[in-house]
C-alpha positions in Angstrom: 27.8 178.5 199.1 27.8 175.6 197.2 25.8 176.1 193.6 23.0 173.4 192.4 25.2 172.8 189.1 28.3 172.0 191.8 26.2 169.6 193.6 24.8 168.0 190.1 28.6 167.6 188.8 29.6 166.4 192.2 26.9 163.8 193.2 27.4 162.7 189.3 31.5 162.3 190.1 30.3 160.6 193.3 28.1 157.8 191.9 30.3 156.9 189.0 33.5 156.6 191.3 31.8 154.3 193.4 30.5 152.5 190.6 34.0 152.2 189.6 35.2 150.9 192.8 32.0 148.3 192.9 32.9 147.4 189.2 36.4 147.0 190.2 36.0 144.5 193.0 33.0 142.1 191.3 35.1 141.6 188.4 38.1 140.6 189.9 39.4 143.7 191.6 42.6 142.9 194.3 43.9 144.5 197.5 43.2 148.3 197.3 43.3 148.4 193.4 40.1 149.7 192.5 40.5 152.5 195.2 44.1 153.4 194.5 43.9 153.3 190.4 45.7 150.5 190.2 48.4 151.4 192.4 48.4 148.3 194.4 46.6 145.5 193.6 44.3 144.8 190.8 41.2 147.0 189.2 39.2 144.7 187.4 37.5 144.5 184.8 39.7 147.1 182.7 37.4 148.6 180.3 34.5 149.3 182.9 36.6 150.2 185.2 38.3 153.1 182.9 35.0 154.3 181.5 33.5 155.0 185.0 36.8 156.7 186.2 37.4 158.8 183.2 33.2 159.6 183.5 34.4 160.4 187.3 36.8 162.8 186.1 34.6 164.7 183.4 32.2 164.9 186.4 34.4 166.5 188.7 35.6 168.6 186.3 32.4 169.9 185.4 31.6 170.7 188.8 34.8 172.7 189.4 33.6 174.8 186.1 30.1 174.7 187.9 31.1 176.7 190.8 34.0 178.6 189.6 31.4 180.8 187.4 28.4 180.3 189.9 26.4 178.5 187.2 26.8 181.7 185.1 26.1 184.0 187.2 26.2 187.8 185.6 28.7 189.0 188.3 31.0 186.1 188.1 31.3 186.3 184.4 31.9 190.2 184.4 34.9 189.5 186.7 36.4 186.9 184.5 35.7 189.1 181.4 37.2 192.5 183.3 33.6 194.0 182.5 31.8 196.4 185.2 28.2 194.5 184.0 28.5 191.4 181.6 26.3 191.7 178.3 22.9 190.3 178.6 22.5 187.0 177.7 21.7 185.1 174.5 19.3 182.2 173.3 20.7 182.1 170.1 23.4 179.0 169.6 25.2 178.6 166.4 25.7 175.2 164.3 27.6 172.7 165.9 30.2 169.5 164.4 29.7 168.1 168.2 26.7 166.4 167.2 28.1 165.0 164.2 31.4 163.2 166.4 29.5 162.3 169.1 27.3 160.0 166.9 30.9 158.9 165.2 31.6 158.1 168.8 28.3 155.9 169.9 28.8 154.2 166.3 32.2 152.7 167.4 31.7 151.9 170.8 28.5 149.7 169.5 30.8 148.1 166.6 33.6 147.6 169.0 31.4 145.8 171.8 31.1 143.0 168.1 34.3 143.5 166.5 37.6 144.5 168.6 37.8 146.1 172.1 40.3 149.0 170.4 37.3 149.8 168.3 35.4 150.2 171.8 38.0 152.2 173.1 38.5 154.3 170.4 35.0 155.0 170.6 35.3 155.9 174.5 37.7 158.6 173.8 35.6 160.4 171.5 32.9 160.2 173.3 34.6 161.6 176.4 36.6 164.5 174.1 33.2 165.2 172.3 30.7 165.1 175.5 33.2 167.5 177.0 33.5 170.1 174.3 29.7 169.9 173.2 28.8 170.8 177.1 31.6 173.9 177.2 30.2 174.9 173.9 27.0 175.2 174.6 27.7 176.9 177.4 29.8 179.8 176.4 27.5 180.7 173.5 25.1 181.8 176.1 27.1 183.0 178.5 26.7 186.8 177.2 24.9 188.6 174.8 28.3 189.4 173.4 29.7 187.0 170.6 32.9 188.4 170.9 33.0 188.2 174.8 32.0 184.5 175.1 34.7 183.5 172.8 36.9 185.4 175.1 35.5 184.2 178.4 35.6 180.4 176.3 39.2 181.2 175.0 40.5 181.9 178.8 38.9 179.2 180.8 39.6 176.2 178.7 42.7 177.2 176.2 45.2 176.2 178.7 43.2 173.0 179.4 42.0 171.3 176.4 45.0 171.8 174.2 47.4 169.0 175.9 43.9 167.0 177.0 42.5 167.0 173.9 45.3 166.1 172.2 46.4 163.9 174.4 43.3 162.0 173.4 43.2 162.3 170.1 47.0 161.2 169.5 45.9 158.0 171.6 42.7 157.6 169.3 45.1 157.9 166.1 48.1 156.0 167.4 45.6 152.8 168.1 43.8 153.4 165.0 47.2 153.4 162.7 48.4 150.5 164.8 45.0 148.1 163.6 46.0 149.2 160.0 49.7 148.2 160.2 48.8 144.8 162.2 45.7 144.2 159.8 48.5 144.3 156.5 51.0 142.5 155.8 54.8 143.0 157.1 55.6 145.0 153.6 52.8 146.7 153.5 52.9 148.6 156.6 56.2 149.6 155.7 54.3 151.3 152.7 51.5 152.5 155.1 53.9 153.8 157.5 56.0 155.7 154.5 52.9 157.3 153.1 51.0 158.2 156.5 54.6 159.9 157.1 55.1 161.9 154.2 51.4 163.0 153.8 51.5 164.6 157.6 54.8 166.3 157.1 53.5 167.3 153.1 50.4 168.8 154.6 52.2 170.7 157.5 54.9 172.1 155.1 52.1 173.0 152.8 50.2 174.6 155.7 53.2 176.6 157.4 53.8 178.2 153.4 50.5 179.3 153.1 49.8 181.1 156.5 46.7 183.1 155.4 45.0 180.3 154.4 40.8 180.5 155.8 41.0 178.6 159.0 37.8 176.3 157.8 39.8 174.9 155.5 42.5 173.9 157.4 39.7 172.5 159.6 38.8 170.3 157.1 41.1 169.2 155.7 42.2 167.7 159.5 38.7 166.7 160.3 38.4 164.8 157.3 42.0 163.0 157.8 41.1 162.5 161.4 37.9 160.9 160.2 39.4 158.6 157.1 42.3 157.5 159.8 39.3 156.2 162.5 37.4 154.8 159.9 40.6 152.4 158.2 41.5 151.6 162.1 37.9 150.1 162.5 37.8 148.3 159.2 41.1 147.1 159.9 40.2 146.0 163.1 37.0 144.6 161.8 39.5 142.5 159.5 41.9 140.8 161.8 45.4 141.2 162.7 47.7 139.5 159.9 49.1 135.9 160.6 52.2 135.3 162.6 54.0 132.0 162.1 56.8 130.8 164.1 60.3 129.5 162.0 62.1 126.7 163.6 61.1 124.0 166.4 62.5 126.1 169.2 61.1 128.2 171.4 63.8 131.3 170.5 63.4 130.5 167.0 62.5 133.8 165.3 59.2 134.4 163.9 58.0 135.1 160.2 55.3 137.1 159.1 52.7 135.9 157.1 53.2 138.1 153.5 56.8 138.8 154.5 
C-alpha cells in the first residue's frame, strides 16, 4: 500500500517533470528533447529546464525514502535498525547550519538572476544540496527516541548516497566559482590564484592527515569557512566581469592576447 508521504513526493515529482517538459517546449524545446533530457533534440530554455528536472529528481527521491520507511513507521524503523521495538520517538531537534546555507543559497540565486547566470547556478546547487540534507535531517532526529540510533538509522540510509552526490555538487559549485575568479583577473594573476588555491588545499590536507585526533568541529570549520570565502570571491568575481580579451594580428588564426598579460 502506497503511503501519503509516497504520494506527496510522487505527485510533487509528477508536476515539476511536466512543468519541465512544458518549460522545455515554450522556450524553444526541439523533437523529443525536453522528454528525453536532451538526448535528441533540444530542451529549452536551459536554466528552467534544469531546475525543474533536478527539483523532479529530489522529488522522486524523497518519495522512494517516503515509502521505503513507511513515513516512519515504528516497525519499519526497528527492522532497518535490527531492533525488536524502535525507541519511542523524540520532539526534541538539535541546532542546525541548514538554515544558515540555505539562506546562502536564496541570496545567490537572487544576485545571479542581476549579475551572472553562474552566480544563479551556483545558487541552484546549494539550494538543491541544502533542501535535501535539511529535510533528511530533520527527519532522522525524530525518527527514535534514541540519539545514538537515529544517527545510525541516518548513517545507513544516506552514507552510501550523499557522499559521491554531495560532492559531486559541491566540486561543481567550487570548480565554477574558482573559474569566475581566474577569468575576473588578469592572465598573471590567476596563475598566482591558481598557485596559492593549490598549495593552501594540499597545506591544509597534509596538516589535517598529521594531526588525526584533531575535534571534528574544527575541521568543519575550517572547510565551511573555505567553502564559504571560495563562493563568495566566485560571486564578486562574477559580479566584476570577466577580464578583457584582445585579438593580435588582422587574421582570423591570429593568436589572442590577454588584457594584463
Amino acid at each position: 500500500m502506497l503511503t501519503t508521504g509516497f504520494k506527496l513526493w510522487i505527485g510533487l515529482c509528477m508536476a515539476a517533470a511536466s512543468a519541465a517538459v512544458f518549460a522545455g517546449y515554450t522556450t524553444g524545446g526541439t523533437e523529443t528533447g525536453p522528454v528525453s533530457l536532451g538526448w535528441k533534440g533540444g530542451v529549452g530554455d536551459h536554466v528552467t529546464y534544469a531546475v525543474l528536472v533536478m527539483a523532479a529528481a529530489v522529488f522522486a527521491l524523497l518519495g522512494l525514502v517516503s515509502i521505503a520507511f513507511r513515513d516512519a513507521d515504528a516497525e519499519s524503523v526497528a527492522e532497518v535498525l535490527g531492533l525488536d521495538t524502535a525507541p519511542e520517538a523524540q520532539a526534541a531537534v538539535g541546532s542546525s547550519l541548514w538554515p544558515l546555507l540555505g539562506a546562502l543559497g536564496i541570496g545567490s540565486i537572487a544576485v545571479g538572476l542581476v549579475v551572472h547566470p553562474a552566480v544563479f547556478v551556483i545558487g541552484i546547487f546549494i539550494v538543491v544540496a541544502v533542501g535535501f540534507e535539511w529535510t533528511i535531517t530533520n527527519w532522522s532526529e525524530k525518527a527514535t527516541g534514541d540519539p545514538v540510533a537515529n544517527r545510525d538509522l541516518r548513517e545507513r540510509l544516506l552514507r552510501p548516497v550523499e557522499i559521491p552526490v554531495l560532492g559531486l555538487l559541491g566540486i561543481g559549485v567550487l570548480v565554477l566559482a574558482i573559474s569566475r575568479v581566474l577569468l575576473a583577473t588578469s592572465a598573471n594573476g590567476a596563475v598566482l590564484v591558481a598557485t596559492v588555491v593549490g598549495i593552501g588545499v594540499f597545506g591544509a590536507a597534509f596538516f589535517f592527515s598529521r594531526r588525526p585526533h584533531l575535534p571534528r568541529g574544527i575541521v568543519h570549520g575550517v572547510l565551511l569557512f573555505s567553502c564559504l570565502a571560495v563562493i563568495v570571491a566566485g560571486i564578486v568575481a562574477a559580479a566584476t566581469g570577466e577580464r578583457d580579451f584582445h585579438q593580435k594580428g588582422g587574421g582570423a588564426d591570429d593568436a589572442h592576447v590577454e588584457a594584463g598579460q
